[in-house]
C-alpha positions, -999 to +999 in steps of 0.1 A: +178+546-098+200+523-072+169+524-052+149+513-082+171+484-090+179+480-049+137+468-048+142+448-082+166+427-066+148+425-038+116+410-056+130+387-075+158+369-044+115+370-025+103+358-055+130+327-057+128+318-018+092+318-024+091+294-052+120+275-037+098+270-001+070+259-027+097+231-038+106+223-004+073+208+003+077+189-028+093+155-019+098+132-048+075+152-066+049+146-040+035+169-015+028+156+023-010+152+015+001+131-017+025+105+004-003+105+032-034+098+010-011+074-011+000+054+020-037+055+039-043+035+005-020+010+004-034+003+039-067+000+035-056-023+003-038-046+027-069-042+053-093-059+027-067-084+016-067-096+056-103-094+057-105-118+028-084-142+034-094-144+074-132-146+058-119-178+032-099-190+060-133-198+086-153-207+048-128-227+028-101-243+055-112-248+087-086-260+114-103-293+111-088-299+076-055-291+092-026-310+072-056-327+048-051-322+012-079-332-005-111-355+009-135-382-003-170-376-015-198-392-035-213-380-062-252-390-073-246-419-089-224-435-059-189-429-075-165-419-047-142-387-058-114-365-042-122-329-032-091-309-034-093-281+000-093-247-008-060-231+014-071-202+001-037-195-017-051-165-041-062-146-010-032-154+007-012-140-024-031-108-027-024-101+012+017-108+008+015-084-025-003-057-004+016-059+023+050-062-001+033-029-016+035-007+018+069-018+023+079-008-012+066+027-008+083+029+028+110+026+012+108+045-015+094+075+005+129+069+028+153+067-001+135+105-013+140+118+020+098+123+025+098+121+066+084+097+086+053+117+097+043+124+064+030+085+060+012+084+093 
């Protein structure tokens, strides 16, 4: 009977450092293949957002415009009319946010304790 309830005891204390290794690779209710994929995204997010506005940049604002607002043009009819530049401010606000959005994870993976090899 001791020997009975010796292996009981036995199973469950394997049975709770099993389950509680399972929650050791659980960081902030993540596992390391969550944070990872989750961080490879926010990349590639602020990878496109850099693309874009590098693309709107050479379309929209070339350095020639340099400290030039808006410029002159005439329609069909002859009438002379300011063209605002594009500075491409939308794409430029899209690649802050991105790049705001992989520091905010950063640290949010820090303050949960997720190590730093986990995001790379």
């Amino acid at each position: 009977m001791r020997i009975a309830a010796a292996l009981a005891l036995l199973c469950l204390s394997a049975a709770g450092d099993l389950a509680h290794a399972q929650d050791a690779d659980l960081i902030g209710g993540r596992t390391q293949t969550v944070w990872r994929e989750e961080m490879a995204a926010l990349e590639r997010a602020v990878e496109r957002a850099e693309a874009a506005l590098a693309a709107c940049e050479e379309r929209e604002a070339p350095a020639a415009y340099d400290g030039i607002d808006a410029v002159i043009t005439q329609d069909r009819r002859g009438r002379l009319r300011g063209v605002a530049i594009t500075r491409c401010d939308e794409e430029r606000l899209d690649q802050d946010e991105s790049r705001a959005a992989v520091e905010d994870f950063e640290e949010s993976a820090r303050r949960s304790g997720v190590p730093p090899g986990w995001l790379r």
